[in-house]
Every structure is written in structure tokens, then in C-alpha cells.
DSSP file (Angstrom, degrees, kcal/mol; ACC not computed):
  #  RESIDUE AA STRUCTURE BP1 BP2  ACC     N-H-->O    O-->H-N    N-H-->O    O-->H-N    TCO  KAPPA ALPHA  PHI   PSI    X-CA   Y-CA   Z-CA
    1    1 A X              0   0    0      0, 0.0     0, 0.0     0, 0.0     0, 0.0   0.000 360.0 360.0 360.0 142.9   29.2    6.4  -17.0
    2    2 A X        -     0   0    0      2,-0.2     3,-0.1     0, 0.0     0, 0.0   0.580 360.0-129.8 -93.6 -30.4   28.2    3.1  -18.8
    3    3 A X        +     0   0    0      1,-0.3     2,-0.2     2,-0.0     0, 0.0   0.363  63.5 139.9  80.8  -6.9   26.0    4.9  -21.2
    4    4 A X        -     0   0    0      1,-0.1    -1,-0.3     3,-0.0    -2,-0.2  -0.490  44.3-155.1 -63.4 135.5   23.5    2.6  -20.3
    5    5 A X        -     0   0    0      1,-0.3    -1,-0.1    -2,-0.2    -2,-0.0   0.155  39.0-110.6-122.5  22.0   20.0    4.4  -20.0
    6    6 A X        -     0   0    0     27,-0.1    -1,-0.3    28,-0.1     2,-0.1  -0.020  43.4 -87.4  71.3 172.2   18.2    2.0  -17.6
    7    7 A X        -     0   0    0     -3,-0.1    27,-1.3     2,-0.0     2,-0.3  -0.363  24.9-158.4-119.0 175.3   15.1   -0.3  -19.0
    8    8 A X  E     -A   33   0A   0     25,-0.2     2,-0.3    -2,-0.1    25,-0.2  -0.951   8.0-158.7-139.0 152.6   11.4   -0.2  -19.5
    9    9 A X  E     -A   32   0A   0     23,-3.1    23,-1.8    -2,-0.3     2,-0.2  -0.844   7.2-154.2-122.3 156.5    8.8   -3.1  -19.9
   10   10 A X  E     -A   31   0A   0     -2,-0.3    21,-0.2    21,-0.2     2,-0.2  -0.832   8.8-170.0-135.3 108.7    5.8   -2.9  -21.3
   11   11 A X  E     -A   30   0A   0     19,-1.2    19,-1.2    -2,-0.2     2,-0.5  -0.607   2.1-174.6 -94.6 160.2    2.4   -5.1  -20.7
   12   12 A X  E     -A   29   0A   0     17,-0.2     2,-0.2    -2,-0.2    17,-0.2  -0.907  10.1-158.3-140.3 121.7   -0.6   -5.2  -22.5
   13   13 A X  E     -A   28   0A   0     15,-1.9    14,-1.9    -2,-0.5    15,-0.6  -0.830  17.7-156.6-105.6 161.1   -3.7   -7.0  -21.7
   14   14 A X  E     -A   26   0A   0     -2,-0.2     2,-0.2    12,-0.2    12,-0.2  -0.448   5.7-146.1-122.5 168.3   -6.2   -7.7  -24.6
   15   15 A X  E     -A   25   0A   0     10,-1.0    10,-1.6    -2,-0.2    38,-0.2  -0.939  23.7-116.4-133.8 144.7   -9.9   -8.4  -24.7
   16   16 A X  E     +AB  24  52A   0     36,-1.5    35,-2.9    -2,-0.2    36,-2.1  -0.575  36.8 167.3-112.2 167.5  -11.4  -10.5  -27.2
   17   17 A X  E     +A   23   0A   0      6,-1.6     6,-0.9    33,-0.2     2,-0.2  -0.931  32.5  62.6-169.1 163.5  -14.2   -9.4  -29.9
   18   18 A X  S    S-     0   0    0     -2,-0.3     3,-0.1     1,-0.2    32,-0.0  -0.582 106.2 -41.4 102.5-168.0  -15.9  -10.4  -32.9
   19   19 A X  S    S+     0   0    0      1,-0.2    -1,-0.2    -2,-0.2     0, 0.0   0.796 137.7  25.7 -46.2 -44.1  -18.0  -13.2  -32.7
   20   20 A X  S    S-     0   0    0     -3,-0.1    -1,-0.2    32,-0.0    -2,-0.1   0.135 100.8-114.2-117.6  -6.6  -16.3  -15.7  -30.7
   21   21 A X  S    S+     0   0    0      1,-0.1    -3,-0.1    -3,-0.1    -2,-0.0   0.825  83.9 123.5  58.9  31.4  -14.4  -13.4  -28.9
   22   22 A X        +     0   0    0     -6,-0.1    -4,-0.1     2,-0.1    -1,-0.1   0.679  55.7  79.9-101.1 -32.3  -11.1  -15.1  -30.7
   23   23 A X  E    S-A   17   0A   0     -6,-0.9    -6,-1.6     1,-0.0     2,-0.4  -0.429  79.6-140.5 -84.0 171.5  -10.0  -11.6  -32.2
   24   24 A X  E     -A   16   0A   0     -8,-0.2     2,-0.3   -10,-0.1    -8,-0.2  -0.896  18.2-174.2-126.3 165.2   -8.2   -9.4  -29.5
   25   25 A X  E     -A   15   0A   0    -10,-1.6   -10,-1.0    -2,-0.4     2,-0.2  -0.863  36.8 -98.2-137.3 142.7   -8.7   -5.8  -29.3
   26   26 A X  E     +A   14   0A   0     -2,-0.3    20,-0.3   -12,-0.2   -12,-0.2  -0.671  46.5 158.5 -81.9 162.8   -6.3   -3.5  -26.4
   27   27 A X  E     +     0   0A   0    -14,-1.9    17,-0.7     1,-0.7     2,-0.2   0.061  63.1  24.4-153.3  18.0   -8.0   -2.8  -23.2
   28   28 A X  E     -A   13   0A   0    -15,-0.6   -15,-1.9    15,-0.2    -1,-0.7  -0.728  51.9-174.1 175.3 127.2   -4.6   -2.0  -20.7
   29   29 A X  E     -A   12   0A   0     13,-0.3    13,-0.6   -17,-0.2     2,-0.3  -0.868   9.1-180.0-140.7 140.3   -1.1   -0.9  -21.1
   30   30 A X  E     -AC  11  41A   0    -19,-1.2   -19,-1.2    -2,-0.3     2,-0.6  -0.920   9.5-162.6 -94.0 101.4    1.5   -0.7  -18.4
   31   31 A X  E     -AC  10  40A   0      9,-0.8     9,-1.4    -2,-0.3     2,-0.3  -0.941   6.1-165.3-121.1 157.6    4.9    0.3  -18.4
   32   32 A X  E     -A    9   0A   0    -23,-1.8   -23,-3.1    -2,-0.6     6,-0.2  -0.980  13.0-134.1-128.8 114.7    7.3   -0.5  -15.8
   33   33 A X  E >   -A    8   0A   0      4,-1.3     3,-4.6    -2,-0.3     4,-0.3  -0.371  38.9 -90.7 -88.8 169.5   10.8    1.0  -15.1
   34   34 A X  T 3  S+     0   0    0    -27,-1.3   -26,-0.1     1,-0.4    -1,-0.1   0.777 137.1  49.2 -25.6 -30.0   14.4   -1.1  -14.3
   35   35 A X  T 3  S-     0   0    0      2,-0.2    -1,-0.4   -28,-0.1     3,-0.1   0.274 121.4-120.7-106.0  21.3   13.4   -0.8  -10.7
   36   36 A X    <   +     0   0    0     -3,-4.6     2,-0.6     1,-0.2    -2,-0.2   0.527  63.6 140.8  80.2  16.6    9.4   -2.3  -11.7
   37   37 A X        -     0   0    0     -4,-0.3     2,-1.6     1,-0.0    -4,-1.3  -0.872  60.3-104.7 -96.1 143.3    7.8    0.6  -10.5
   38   38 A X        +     0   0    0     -2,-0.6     2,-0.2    -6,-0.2    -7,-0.2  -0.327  44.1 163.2 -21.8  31.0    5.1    1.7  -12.5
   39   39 A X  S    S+     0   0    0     -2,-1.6     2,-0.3    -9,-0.1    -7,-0.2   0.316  74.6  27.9 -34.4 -26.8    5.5    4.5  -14.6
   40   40 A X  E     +C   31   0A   0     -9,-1.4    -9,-0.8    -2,-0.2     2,-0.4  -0.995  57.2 163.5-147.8 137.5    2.4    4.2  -17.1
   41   41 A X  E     +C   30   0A   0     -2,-0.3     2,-0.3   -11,-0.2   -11,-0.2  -0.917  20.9 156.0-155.8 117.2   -1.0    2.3  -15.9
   42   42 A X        -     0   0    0    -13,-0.6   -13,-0.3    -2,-0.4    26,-0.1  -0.741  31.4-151.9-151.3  99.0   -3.7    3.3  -18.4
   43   43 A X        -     0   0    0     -2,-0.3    26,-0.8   -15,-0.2     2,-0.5  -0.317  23.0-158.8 -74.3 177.2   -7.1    1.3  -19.4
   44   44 A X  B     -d   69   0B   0    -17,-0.7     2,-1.0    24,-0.2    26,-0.2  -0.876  11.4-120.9-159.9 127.4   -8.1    2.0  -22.6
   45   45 A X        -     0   0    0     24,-3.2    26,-0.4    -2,-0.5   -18,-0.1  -0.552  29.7-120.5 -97.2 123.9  -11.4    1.7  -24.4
   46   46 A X        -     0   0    0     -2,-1.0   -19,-0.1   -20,-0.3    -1,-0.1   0.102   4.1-140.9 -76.4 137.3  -11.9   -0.4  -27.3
   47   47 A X  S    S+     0   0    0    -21,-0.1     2,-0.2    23,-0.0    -1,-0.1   0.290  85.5  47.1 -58.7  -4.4  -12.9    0.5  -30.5
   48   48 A X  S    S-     0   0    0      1,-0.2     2,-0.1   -30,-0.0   -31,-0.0  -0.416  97.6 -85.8-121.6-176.4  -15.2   -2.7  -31.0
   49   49 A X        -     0   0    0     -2,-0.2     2,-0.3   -31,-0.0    -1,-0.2  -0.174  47.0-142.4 -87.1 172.0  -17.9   -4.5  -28.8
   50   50 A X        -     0   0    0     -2,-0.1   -33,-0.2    -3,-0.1     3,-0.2  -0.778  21.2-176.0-105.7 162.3  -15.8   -6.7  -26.8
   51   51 A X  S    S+     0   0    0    -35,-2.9     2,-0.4     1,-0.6   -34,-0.2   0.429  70.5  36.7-140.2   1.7  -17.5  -10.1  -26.3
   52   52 A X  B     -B   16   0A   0    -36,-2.1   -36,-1.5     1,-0.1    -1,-0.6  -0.941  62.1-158.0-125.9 152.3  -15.2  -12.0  -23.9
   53   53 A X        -     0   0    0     -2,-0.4     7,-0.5   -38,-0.2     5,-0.1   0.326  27.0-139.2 -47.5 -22.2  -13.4   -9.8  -20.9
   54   54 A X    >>  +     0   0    0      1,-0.1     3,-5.0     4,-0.1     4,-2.2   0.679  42.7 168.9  50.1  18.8  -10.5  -12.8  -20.7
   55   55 A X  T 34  +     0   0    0      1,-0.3    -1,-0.1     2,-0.2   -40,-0.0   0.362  61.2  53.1 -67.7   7.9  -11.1  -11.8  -16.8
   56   56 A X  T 34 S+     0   0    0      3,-0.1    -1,-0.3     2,-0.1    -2,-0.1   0.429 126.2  24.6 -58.1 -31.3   -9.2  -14.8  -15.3
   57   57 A X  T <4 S+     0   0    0     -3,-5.0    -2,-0.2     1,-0.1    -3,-0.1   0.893 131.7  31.5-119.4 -15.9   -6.5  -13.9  -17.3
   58   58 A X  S  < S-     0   0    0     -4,-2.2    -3,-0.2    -5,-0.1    -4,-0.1   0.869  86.4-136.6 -77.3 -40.7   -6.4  -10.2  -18.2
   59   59 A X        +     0   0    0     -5,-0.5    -4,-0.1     1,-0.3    -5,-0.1   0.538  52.5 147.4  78.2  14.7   -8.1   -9.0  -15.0
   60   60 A X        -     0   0    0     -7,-0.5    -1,-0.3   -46,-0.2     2,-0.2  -0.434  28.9-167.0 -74.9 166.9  -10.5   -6.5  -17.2
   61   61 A X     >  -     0   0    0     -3,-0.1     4,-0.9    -2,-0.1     0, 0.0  -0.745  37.5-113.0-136.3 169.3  -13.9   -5.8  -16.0
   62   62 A X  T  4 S+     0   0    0     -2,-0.2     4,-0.2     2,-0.2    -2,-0.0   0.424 121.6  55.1 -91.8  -8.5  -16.5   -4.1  -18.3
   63   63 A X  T  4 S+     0   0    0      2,-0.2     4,-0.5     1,-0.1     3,-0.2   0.878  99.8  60.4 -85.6 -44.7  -16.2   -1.2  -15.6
   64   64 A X  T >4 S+     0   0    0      1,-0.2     3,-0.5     2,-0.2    -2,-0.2   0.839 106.7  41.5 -56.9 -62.4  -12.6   -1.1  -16.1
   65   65 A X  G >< S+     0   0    0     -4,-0.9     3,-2.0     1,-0.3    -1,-0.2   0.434  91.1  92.4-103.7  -5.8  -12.6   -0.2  -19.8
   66   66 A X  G 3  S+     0   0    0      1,-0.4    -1,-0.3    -4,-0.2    -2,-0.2   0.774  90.6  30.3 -49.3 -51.7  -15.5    2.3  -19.8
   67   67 A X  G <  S+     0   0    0     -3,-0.5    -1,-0.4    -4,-0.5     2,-0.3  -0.455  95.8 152.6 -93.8  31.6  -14.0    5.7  -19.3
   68   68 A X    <   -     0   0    0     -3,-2.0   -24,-0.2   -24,-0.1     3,-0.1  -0.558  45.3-104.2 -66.7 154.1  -11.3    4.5  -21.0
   69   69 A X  B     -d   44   0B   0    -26,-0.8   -24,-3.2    -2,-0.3     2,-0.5   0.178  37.6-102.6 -61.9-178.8   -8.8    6.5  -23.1
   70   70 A X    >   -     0   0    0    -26,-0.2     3,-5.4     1,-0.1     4,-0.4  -0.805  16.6-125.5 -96.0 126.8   -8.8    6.5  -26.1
   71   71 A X  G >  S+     0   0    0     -2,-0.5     3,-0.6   -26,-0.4    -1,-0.1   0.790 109.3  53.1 -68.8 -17.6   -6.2    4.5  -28.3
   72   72 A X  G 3  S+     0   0    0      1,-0.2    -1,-0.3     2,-0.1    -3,-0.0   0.562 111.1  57.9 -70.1  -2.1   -5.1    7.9  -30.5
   73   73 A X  G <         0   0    0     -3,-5.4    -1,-0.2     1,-0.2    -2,-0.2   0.917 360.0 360.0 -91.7 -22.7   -4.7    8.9  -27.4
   74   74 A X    <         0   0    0     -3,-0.6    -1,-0.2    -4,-0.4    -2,-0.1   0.032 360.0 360.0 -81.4 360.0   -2.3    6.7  -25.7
């Protein structure tokens, strides 16, 4: 035994809010184990307005984040 306890990644896509949509807020966290399958896939709904979606590069929709948990919950 190696003692090694295998890996996890974690992604997070943002959404932006405020005026300008320049601050980012979470809206998605993902974790992924050594062998990339999925282990956590969770939308998550923002405590703020959002006012851009980033949905070329995050992939959020306004649908997506709707029933989403809640971040104390996460």
C-alpha cells in the first residue's frame, strides 16, 4: 500500500452580478474523482440578482440555477 488516497478535482462555474455583471457570484460545483467520474454535480442558487449568465462559457441558464441549493447548504 502506497498510502496514497486517490484524487478529487473540483470545478466551479460562476455567474456575474452587480451592475455590470463583473462581480461573480457561485452558480455550479462539480467534483470529479482520479478516474473523472463525477461524484458531486450540484447547481446552486445565488444569493444576489445575477445579471450576466456567462452562458458561452459557464453553460448556466436562468433555469439551471432556480431550484438551486442553497450555498449553506452545499
Amino acid at each position: 500500500n502506497s498510502g496514497s488516497r486517490g484524487a478529487v478535482a473540483i470545478d466551479c462555474e460562476m455567474v456575474g452580478v452587480g451592475p455590470d455583471g463583473e462581480d461573480s457570484i457561485l452558480a455550479r460545483v462539480s467534483l470529479v474523482n482520479q478516474f473523472g467520474k463525477c461524484i458531486y454535480d450540484k447547481h446552486v442558487k445565488p444569493t444576489e440578482k445575477v445579471t450576466d449568465y456567462r452562458t458561452a462559457v459557464s453553460g448556466i441558464r436562468p433555469q439551471d440555477i432556480q431550484n438551486g441549493e442553497s450555498p449553506t447548504r452545499l
